[in-house]
N, C-alpha and C positions, 0 to 999 in steps of 0.2 A: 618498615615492618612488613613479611611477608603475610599477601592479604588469600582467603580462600581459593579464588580463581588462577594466580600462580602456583599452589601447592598440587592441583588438580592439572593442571598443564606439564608441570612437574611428575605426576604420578601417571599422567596418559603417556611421555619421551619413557620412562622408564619400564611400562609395561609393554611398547611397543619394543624395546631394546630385549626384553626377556623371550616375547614369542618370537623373535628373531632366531635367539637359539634354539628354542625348539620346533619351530620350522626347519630349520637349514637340518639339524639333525633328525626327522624326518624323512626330509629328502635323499638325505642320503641314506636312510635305514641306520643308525648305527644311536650310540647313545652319546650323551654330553661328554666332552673332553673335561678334563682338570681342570681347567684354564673357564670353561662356559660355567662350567657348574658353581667356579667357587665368586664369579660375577652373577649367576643367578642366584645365590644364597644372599648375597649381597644387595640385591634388588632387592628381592621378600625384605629383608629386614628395613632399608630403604622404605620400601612402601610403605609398612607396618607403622614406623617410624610417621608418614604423612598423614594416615588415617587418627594417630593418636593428637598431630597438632590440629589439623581441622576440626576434632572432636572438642580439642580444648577450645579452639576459638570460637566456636559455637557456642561450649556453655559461655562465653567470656562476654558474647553478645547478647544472649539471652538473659543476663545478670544485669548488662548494663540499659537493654530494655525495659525491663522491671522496674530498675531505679531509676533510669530517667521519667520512665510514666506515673510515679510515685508525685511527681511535682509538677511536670507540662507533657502535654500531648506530642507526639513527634509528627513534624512537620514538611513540607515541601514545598517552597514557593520559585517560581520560574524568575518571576520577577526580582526576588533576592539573589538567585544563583546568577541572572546576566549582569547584579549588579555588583555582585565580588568579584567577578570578573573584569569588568570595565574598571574597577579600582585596584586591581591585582590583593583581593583580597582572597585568603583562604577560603573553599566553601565547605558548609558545615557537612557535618555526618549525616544526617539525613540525603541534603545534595548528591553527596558524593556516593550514598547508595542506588539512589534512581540513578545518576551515571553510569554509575559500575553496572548494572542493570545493560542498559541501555547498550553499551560495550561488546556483552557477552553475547546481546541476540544481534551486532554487528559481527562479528567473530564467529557464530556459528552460523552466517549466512556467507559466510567467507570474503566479508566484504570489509576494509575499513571504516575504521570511523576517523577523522581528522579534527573536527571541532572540539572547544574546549567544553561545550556541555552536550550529550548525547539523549535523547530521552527514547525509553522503550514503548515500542507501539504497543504494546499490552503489557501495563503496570496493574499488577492485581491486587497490590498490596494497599492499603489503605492510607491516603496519606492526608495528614490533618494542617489547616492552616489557621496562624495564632495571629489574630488581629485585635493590636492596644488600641480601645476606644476610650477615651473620658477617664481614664487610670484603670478599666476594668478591662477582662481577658475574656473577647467573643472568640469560642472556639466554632469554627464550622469544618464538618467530614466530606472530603470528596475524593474521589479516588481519577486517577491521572487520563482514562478516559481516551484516549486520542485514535485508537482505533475502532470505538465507537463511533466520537465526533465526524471520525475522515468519513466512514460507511454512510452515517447520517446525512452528511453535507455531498454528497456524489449523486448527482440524477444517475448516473451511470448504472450503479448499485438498485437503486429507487425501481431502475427499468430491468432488473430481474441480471444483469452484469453478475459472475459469480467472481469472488475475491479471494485469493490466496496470501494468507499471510507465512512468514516462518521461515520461507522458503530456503535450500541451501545450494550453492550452484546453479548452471544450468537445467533446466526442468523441459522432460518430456513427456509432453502429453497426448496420449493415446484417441483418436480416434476411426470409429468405425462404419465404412461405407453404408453395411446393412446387408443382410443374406438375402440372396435371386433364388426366385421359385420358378421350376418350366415344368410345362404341362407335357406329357411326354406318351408314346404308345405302350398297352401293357406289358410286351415285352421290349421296351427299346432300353437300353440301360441309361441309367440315372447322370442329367450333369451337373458337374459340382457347380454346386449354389450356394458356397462362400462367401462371405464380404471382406472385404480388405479393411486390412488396419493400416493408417497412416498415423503421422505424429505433428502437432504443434511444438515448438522449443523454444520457451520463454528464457529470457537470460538480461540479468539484471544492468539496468540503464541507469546513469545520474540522472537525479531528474534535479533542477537546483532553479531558488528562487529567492527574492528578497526582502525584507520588511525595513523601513527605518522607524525608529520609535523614539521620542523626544526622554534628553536625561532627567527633565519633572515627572513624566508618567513613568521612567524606572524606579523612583523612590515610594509611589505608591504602593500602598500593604490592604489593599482592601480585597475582597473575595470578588468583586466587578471587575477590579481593574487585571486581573488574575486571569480571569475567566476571559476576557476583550483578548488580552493577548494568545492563549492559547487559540479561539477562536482566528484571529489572523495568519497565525501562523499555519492551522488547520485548512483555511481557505486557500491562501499562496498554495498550497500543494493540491488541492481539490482544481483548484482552478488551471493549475500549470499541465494538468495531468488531464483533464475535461478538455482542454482547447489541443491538446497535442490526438486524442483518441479520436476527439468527434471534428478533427481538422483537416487540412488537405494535402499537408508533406506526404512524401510518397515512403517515409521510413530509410532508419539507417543503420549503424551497428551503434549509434549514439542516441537512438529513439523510436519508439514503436511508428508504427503510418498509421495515418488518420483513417477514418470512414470512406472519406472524399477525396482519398487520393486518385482515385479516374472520377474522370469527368462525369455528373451523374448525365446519360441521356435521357432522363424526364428533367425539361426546364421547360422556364417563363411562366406566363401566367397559371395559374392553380384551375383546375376544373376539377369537378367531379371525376371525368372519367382519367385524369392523372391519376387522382388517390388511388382508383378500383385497380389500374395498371401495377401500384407496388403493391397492393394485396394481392393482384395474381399472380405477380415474380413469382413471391411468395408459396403459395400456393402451388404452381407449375413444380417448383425446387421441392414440393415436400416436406416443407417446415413449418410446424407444425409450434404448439407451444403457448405461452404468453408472449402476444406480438404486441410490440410498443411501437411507438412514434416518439422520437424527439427530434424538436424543431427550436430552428435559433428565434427569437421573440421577435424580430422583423416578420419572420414567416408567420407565428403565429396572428401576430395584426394584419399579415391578409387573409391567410384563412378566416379569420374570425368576422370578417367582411364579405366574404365572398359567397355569394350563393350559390347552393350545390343546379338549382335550376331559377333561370330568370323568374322574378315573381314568387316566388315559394315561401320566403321572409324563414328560409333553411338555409343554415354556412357550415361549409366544408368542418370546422370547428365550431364546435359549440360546448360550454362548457370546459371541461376539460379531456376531452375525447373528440376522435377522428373517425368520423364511418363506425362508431363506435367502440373504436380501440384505447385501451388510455395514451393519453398524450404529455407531452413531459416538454419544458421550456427548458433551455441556457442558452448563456451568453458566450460558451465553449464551441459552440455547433460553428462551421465554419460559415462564412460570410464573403462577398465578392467572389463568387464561384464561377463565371461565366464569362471569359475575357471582357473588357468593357463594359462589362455592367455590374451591379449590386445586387447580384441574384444572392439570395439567401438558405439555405440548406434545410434539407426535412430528412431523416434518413428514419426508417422504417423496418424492424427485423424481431427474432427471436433473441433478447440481449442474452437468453442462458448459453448460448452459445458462445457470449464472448468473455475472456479469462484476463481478470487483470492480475500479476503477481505482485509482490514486493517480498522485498529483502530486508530483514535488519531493522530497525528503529529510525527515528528521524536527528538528524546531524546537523547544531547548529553552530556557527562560529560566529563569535562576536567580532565584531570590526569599528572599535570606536574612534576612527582616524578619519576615514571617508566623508563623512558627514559631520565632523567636529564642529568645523568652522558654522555648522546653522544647529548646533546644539540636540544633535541625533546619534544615535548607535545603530547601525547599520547588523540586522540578525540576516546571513546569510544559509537559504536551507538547503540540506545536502538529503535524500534520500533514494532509494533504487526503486524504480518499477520497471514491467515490463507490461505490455496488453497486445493481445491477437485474439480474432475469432476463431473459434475450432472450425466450424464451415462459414467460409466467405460467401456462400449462397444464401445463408441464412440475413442477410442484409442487402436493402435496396438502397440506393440514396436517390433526393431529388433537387432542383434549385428552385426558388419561388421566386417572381420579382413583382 
C-alpha cells in the first residue's frame, strides 16, 4: 500500500519535471511546445490526483486513531520493536510510525538509514506504553525523549558546547575575525578596519557503537526496563562522541579531532601558577565568555589534593570549580598524554565556541547471531556527528600527573 511519504516523493519528481519546462522555455524566451504543454497538463492533473489520495489517507488515519483510542492508548515500546525483529515478527503500527519517523529525518539529512529499527532524535508526538500487571492495564505517558536525554547526558553541552540538530549536507559556518580600529591624523585618510569572515565546515561522520542485551531482559514490558535500555543506548553514543571530541586523534574525513590532538605544553605536576597560565592563554587570545574546565577524574583527584600554596589547606580544585571557574569531570577527556607516562588531561576554554552537528536520527541494527551462542542480541548504533571549534584559540589544554 502506497504510504504518505512515497506519494510526496512522487509529487516533488513530478514538480521538478514541470519547472523543467518552464524554465528551459524561459531561457529560451519563447512559450511551451505542444509536446510540453500537453505533459504539463498532465502533471497538474497527476498532482491534483496526489494531493486527493494523501487527503484521503489522512482522514483514514485520523478515523482509525479515534477508534483505536476508543479501547487502548497507542503505544511505543523499543523493547517490543527489537523483539519482532529478533523473531522476524511483524511490527506493529505504532513501531512502524516512530520508524517511518525516524526515516524521513535520515533522508532529509541526506544520509541513509540501514537498520531494521531507526528512531528519530526528536519524537514529539506522545507515545504511551501499555503494561499488563495482575490482569490490570497500568497505562504510563512518555514521550521518545532522546534528544533531550543525549543534551542532558553530554558534559560537552553542560560546559555551554552549542548543539546543531537537523542538519542537511555539509554545513558552513561563518566566522568573524572582528573589526581593527586606528587612530589616525585629522586629515590622513581612513584605513579600512574590516574583519574577515572565515568558515568552519561540519560534514557528517558515522559515528557507531554497540550494546549486547540478554534475550530475558528483551521480553521485559515494564516502564524501568524501557527506560535502562534507551538510557544505554543514549550513553554508548554520549560516550563514543565525549572520548573522540575531548581525545587525542589528530582527526580524519572519518571523525572529528580531539581537544588534545598537539601535545598540550602545560604538563606534569599541577601548580597554581599552571592553572593562571591557561587563564591567561586565554585571556592574551581575547576570549572572553563562560570559561569552563573539564578535566578527566584522575586529574580532578590531584587537583583536589594539591595546594594552590604550601600550607594554605587551599587546592587548585575545590568543590566543583577551578580558580573559580566551573569545573566539569569525564571519563571522555583523554588520558596517557605524555609519551611514557600517565599524564592525565585538563582542557580549559570558551566551549560556546565549540559546534557539535548531527545529522538524521539514530540507526539501530539488530544482530541476533553474534552473541547467540551466550544468549545476547547485539544492538549495533549507527549515527552521524560532526564537532570543531569556531576559534581554536579559544581552548588551552593541559596534562596532569
Amino acid at each position: 500500500m502506497v504510504n504518505t511519504l512515497e506519494l510526496l516523493d512522487k509529487k516533488d519528481l513530478l514538480k521538478k519535471e514541470a519547472e523543467s519546462f518552464i524554465n528551459d522555455a524561459q531561457k529560451e524566451e519563447r512559450k511551451l511546445i505542444d509536446s510540453e504543454q500537453s505533459r504539463y497538463n498532465e502533471i497538474t492533473k497527476e498532482i491534483e490526483q496526489i494531493d486527493n489520495q494523501i487527503r484521503e489517507i489522512e482522514k483514514a488515519n485520523h478515523r482509525n486513531y479515534k477508534k483505536t483510542n476508543k479501547t487502548s492508548m497507542e503505544k511505543f515500546s523499543l523493547l517490543k520493536a527489537i523483539n519482532d525483529v529478533v523473531n522476524n515478527r511483524p511490527l506493529d503500527e505504532r513501531s512502524q510510525e516512530v520508524i517511518n519517523a525516524g526515516i524521513e529525518e535520515f533522508r532529509k539529512s541526506g544520509q541513509n538509514a540501514s537498520g531494521q529499527i531507526v528512531l528519530p532524535i526528536e519524537e514529539r508526538a506522545t507515545i504511551q506504553a501499555t503494561i499488563a500487571t495482575a490482569g490490570q492495564e497500568n497505562v504510563a505517558e512518555d514521550k521518545l525523549g532522546i534528544l533531550e536525554h543525549l543534551r542532558n547526558n553530554l558534559v560537552l553541552i553542560k560546559a555551554g558546547a552549542t548543539h546543531l540538530t537537523g542538519l542537511s549536507g555539509s554545513v558552513s559556518i561563518p566566522v568573524y575575525s572582528g573589526s581593527n580600529v586606528f587612530w589616525a591624523g585629522e586629515t590622513a585618510d581612513a584605513t579600512d578596519g574590516a574583519g574577515t569572515f572565515t568558515e568552519i565546515n561540519l560534514e557528517p561522520k558515522r559515528l557507531t557503537a554497540y550494546i549486547d542485551i540478554s534475550k530475558q531482559f528483551l521480553i521485559q514490558d515494564s516502564n524501568s526496563a524501557e527506560e535502562m535500555l534507551k538510557r544505554d543506548i543514549i550513553s554508548a553514543i554520549q560516550e563514543k562522541l565525549e572520548a573522540t571530541i575531548l581525545g587525542k586523534a589528530s582527526g580524519s574525513t572519518t571523525q572529528p579531532a580531539g581537544l588534545f590532538a598537539a601535545t598540550p605544553s602545560i604538563s606534569g605536576t599541577p601548580t597554581y601558577s599552571s592553572i593562571v597560565e591557561m587563564e591567561t592563554a586565554l585571556e592574551e587570545a581575547n576570549i572572553t565568555g563562560n570559561k569552563v574546565f573539564i578535566v578527566h577524574p584522575k586529574a580532578k583527584g590531584v587537583l583536589k589534593i594539591t595546594e594552590k600554596s604550601a600550607g594554605t589547606a587551599k587546592y587548585l580544585m575545590e568543590g566543583n570549580e577551578i580558580d573559580g571557574y566551573k569545573a566539569l569531570s569525564s571519563n571522555g577527556v583523554a588520558n596517557g598524554l605524555q609519551t611514557g607516562t600517565d599524564e592525565s588531561g585538563i582542557v580549559f576554554g570558551n566551549f560556546n565556541d565549540y559546534v557539535i552537528g548531527q545529522w538524521g536520527g539514530i540507526d539501530l541494527t539488530i544482530d541476533p547471531y553474534t552473541q547467540a551462542a551466550n544468549g545476547k542480541v547485539r544492538i549495533v548504533i549507527n549515527a552521524f556527528f560532526d564537532g570543531k571549534p569556531r576559534r581554536t584559540a579559544s581552548f588551552v589544554t593541559a596534562s596532569v600527573k
